[in-house]
C-alpha positions as a Markdown table, in Angstrom:
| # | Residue | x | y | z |
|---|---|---|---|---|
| 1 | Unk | 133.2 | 87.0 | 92.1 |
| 2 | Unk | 134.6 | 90.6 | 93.2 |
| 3 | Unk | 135.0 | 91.2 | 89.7 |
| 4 | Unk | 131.8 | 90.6 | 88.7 |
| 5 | Unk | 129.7 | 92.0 | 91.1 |
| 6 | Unk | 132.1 | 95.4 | 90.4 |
| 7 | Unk | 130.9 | 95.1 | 87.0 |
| 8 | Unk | 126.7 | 95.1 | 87.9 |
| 9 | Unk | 127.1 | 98.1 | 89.8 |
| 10 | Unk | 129.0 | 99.6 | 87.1 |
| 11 | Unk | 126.4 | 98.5 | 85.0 |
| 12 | Unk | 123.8 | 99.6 | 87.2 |
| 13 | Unk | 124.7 | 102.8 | 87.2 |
| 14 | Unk | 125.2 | 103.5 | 83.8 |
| 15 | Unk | 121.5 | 101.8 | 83.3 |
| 16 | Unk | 120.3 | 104.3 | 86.0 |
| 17 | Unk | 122.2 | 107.9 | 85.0 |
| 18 | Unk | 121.1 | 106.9 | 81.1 |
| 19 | Unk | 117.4 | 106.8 | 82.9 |
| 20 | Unk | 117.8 | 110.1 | 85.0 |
| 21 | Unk | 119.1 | 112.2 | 82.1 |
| 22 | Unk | 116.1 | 110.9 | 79.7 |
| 23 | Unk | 113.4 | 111.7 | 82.6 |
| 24 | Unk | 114.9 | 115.3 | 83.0 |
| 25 | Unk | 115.5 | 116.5 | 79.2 |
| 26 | Unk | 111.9 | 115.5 | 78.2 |
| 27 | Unk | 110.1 | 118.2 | 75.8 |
| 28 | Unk | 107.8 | 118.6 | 72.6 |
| 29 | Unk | 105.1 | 120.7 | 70.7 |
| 30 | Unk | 101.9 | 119.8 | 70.9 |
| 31 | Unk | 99.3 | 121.7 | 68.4 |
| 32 | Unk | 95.5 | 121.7 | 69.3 |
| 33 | Unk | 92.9 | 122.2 | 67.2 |
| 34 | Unk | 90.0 | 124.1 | 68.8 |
| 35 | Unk | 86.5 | 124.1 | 67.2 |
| 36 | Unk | 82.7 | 125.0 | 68.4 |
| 37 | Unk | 80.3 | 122.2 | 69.5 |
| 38 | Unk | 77.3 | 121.8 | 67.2 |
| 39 | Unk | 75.3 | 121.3 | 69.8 |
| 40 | Unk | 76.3 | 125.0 | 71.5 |
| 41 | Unk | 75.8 | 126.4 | 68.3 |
| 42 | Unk | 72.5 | 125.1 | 68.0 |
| 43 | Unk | 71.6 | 126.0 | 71.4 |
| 44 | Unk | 72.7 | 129.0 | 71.2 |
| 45 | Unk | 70.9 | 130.1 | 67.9 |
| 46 | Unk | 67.7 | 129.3 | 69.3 |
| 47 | Unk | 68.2 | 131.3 | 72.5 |
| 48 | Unk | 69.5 | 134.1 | 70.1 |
| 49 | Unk | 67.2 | 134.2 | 67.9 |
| 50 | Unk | 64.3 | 135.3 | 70.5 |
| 51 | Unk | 65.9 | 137.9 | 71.9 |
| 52 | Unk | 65.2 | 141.7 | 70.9 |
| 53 | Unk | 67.8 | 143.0 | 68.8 |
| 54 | Unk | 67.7 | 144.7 | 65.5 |
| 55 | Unk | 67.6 | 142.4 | 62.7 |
| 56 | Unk | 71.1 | 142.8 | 61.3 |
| 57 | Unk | 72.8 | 142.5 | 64.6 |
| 58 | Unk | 71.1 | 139.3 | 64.5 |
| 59 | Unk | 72.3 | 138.3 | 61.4 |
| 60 | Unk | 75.4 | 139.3 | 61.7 |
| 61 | Unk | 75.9 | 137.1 | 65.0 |
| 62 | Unk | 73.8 | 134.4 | 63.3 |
| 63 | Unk | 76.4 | 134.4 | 59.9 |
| 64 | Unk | 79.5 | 134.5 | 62.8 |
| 65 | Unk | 78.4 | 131.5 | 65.1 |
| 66 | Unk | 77.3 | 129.4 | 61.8 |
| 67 | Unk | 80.6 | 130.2 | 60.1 |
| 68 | Unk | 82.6 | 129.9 | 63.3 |
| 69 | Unk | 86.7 | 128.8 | 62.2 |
| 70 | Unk | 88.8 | 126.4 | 63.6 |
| 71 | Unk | 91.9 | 127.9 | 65.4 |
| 72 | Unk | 95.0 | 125.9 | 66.5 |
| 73 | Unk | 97.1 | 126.2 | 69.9 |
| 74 | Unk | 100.4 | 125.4 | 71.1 |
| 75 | Unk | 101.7 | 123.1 | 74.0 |
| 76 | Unk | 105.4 | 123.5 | 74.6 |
| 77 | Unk | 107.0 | 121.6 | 76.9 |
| 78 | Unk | 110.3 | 121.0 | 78.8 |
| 79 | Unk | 111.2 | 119.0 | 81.5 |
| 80 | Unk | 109.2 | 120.8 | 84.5 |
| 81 | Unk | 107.8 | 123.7 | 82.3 |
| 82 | Unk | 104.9 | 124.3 | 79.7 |
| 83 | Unk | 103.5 | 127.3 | 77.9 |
| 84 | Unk | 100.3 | 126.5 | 76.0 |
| 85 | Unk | 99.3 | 129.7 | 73.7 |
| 86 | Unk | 96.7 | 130.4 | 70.3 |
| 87 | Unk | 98.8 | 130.0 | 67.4 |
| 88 | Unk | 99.1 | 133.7 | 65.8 |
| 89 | Unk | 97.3 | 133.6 | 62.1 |
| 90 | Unk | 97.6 | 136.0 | 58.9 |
| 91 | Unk | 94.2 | 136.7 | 58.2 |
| 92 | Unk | 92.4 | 139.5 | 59.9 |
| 93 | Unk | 89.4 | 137.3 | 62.1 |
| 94 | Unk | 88.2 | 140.2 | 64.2 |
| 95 | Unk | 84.8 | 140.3 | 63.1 |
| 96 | Unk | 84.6 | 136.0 | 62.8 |
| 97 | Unk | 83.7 | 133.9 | 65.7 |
| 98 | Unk | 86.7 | 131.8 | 66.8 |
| 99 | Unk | 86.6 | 128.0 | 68.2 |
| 100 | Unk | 85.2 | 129.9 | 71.7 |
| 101 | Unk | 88.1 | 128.0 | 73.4 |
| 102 | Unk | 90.1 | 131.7 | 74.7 |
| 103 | Unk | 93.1 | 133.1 | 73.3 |
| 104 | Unk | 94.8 | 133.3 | 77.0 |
| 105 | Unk | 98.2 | 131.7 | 77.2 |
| 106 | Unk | 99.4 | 129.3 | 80.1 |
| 107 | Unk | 102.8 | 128.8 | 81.9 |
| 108 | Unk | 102.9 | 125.5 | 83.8 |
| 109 | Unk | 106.0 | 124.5 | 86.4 |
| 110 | Unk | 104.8 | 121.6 | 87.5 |
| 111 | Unk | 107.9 | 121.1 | 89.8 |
| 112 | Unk | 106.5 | 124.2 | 91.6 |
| 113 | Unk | 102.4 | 123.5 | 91.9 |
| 114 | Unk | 102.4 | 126.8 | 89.3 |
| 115 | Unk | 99.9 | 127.7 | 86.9 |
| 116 | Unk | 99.3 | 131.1 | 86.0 |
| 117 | Unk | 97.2 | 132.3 | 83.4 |
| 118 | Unk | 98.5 | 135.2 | 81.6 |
| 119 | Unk | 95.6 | 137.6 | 81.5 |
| 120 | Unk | 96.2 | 140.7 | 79.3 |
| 121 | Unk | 93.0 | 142.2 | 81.4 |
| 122 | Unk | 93.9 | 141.2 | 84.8 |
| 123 | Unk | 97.5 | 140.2 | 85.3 |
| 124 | Unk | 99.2 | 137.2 | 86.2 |
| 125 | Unk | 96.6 | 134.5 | 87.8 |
| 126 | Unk | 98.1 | 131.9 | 89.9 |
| 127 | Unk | 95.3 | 129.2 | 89.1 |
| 128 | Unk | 94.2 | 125.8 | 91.7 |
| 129 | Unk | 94.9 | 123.3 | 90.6 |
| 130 | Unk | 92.2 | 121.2 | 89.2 |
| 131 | Unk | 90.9 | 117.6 | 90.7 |
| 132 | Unk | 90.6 | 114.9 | 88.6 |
| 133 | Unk | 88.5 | 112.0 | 88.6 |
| 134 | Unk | 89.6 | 109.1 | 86.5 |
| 135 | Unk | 87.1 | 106.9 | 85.0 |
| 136 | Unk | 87.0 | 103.5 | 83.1 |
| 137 | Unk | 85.9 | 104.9 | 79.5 |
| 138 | Unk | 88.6 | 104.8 | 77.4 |
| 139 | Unk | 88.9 | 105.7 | 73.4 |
| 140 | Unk | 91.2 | 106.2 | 70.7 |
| 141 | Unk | 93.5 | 109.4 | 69.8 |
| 142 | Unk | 94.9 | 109.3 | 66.5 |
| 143 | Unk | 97.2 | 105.8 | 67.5 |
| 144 | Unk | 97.4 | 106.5 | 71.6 |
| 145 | Unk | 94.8 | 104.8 | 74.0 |
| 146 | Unk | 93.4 | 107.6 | 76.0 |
| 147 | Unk | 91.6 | 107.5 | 79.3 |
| 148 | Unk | 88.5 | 109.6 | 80.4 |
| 149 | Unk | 89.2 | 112.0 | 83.5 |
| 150 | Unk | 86.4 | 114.4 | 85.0 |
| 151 | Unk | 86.4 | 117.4 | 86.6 |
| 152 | Unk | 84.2 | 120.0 | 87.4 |
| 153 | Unk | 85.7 | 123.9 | 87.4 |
| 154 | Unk | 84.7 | 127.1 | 89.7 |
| 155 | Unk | 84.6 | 130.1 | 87.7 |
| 156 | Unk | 83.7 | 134.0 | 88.5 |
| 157 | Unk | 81.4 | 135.9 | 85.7 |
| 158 | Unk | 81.7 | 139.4 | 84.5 |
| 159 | Unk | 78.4 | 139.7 | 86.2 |
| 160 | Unk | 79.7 | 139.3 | 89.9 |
| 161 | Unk | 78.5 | 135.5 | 90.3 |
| 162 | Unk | 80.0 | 132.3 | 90.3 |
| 163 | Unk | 79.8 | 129.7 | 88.1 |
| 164 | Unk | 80.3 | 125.9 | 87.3 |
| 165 | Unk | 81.7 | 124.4 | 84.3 |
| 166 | Unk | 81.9 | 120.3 | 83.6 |
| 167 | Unk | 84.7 | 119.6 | 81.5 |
| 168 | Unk | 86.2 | 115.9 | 80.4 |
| 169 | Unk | 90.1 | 115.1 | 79.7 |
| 170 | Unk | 91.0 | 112.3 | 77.6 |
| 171 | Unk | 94.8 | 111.7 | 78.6 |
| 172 | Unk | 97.2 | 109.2 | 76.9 |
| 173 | Unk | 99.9 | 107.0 | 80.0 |
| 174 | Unk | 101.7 | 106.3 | 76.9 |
| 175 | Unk | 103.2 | 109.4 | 77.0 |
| 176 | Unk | 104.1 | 110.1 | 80.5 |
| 177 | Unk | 103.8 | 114.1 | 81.0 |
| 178 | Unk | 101.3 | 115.7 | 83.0 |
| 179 | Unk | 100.9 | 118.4 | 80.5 |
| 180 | Unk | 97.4 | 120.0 | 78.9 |
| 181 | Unk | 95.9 | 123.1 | 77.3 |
| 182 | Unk | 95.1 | 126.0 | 79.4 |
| 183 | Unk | 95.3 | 125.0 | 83.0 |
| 184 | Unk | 94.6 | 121.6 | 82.6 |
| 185 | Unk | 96.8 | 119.4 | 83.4 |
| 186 | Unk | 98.0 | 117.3 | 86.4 |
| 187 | Unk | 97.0 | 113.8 | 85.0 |
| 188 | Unk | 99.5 | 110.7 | 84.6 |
| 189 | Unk | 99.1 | 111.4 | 80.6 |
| 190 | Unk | 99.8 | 114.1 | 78.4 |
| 191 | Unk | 96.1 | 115.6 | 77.6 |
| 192 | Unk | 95.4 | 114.6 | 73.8 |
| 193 | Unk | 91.8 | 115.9 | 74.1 |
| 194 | Unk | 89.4 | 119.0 | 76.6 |
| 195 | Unk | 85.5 | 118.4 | 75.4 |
| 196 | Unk | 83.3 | 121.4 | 77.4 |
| 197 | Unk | 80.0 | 122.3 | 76.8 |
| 198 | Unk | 81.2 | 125.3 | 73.9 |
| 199 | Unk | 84.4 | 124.1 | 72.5 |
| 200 | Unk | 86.4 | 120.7 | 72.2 |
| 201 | Unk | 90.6 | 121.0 | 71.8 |
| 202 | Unk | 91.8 | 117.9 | 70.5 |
| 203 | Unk | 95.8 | 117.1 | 69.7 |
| 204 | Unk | 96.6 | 117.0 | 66.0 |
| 205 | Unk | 100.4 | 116.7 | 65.9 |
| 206 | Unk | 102.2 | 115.7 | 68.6 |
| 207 | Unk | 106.7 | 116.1 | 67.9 |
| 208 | Unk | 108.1 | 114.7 | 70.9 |
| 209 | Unk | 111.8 | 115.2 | 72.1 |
| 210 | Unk | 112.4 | 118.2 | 68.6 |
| 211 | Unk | 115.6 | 118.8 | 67.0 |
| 212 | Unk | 115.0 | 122.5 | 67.9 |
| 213 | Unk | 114.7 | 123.6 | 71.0 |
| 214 | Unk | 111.1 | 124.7 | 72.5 |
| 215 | Unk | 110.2 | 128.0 | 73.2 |
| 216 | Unk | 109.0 | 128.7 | 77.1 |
| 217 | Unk | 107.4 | 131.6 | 78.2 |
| 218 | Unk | 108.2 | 132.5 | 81.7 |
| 219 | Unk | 107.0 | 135.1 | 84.1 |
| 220 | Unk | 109.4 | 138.1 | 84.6 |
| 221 | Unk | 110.3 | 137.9 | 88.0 |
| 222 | Unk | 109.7 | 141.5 | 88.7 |
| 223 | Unk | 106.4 | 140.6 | 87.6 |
| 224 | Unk | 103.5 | 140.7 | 90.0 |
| 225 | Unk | 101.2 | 137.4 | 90.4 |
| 226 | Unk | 97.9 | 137.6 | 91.9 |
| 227 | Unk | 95.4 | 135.2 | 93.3 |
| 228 | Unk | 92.6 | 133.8 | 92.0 |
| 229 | Unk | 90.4 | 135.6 | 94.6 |
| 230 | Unk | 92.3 | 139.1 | 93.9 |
| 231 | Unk | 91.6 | 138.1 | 90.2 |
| 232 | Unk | 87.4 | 138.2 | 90.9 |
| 233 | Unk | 88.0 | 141.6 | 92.7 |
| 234 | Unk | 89.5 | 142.6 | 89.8 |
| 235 | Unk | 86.3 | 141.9 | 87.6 |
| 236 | Unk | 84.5 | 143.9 | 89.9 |
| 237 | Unk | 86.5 | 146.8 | 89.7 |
| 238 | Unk | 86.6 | 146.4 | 86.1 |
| 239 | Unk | 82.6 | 146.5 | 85.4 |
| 240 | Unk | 81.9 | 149.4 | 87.7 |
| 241 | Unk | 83.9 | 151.4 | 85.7 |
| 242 | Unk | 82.8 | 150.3 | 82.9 |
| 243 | Unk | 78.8 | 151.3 | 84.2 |
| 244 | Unk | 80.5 | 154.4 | 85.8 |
| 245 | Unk | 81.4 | 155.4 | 82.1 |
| 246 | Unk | 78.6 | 154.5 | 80.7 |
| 247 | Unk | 76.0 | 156.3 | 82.9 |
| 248 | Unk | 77.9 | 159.6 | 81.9 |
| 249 | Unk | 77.6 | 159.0 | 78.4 |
């Protein structure tokens, strides 16, 4: 009877270490692709269109928003830690209008309540966190069941003001990582799909647990990470010198 019950413990905690070492050497890649919303577009155009500009500015940004391209983004992940990033491309796009969806890259330690958005204009943003709220609408993802999540985010404009900005999740349980694009994340899913009013992100490839190891971007420790508040003075500081310069001109 000693015998045996020696045996279930041992078997027990094998069962249990197998577990632990699965949970902590989780990782992938995860590519997005981002792309307009018709409906922005169309909006858009018809605000556009009445305003006064000369006629081949107009066309030009007419041509660009009808012609917009489809860009693709990058999720990596390991065990705590995720850097989401635009994937770089050969062709020259600086005068075509991309999916609208940023080109900003993310690092995500979940372990630590960290995400910073890695501004090349303002630094080293340590984001809030987000709040979710889960509904009952649910849909399909490629072969993964997804559920709906809500949330709406507080953003500062270059014009001094804030701003609010709906945006919808559709996160899979079947994979079990609380991973997104861009700063969203935080949900019991992976994020397969971001809908906001301009763009929509949706996961087109999904290689879970890779042969090669994933590629994380980190923050250098020496460098500096501000706060979203900072951030906003930043903006400020930003387009008063850009009206300073301007008024000299």
């Amino acid at each position: 009877m000693k015998k045996n019950i020696s045996y279930l413990i041992m078997f027990l905690f094998i069962l249990l270490s197998n577990f632990t070492t699965n949970a902590q050497d989780r990782s992938g890649s995860i590519t997005y692709k981002g792309i307009v919303n018709e409906k922005f577009v169309d909006s858009f155009l018809v605000a556009y269109k009445k305003k006064d500009r000369p006629m081949s500015v107009k066309q030009d940004v007419i041509k660009a928003m009808e012609n917009a391209k489809v860009e693709e983004f990058l999720l990596n992940f390991k065990n705590d830690e995720s850097y989401y990033y635009k994937k770089p491309i050969l062709e020259d796009q600086n005068y075509l209008m991309g999916s609208r969806a940023g080109t900003t890259p993310y690092y995500t330690n979940s372990s630590k309540d960290m995400i910073i958005e890695m501004s090349r204009a303002l630094g080293n943003i340590n984001k809030i966190p987000l709040e979710w709220e889960i509904t009952s609408k649910t849909k399909k993802i490629g072969n993964y069941t997804c559920r709906q999540a809500k949330t709406t985010e507080k953003l500062y404009s270059r014009q001094g003001h804030f701003f609010y900005k709906d945006v919808v999740a559709w996160f899979t349980p079947d994979i079990s990582i609380s991973f997104g694009p861009k700063n969203y994340n935080g949900l019991p899913g992976l994020i397969l799909q971001i809908e906001d009013r301009e763009y929509t992100l949706t996961a087109i490839k999904i290689n879970l647990n890779p042969s090669d190891d994933v590629k994380i971007k980190r923050i250098d420790k020496k460098d500096k990470v501000i706060s979203e508040k900072e951030s906003y003075r930043r903006i400020e500081e930003m387009m008063s010198d850009r009206e300073r310069n301007m008024s000299r001109n």
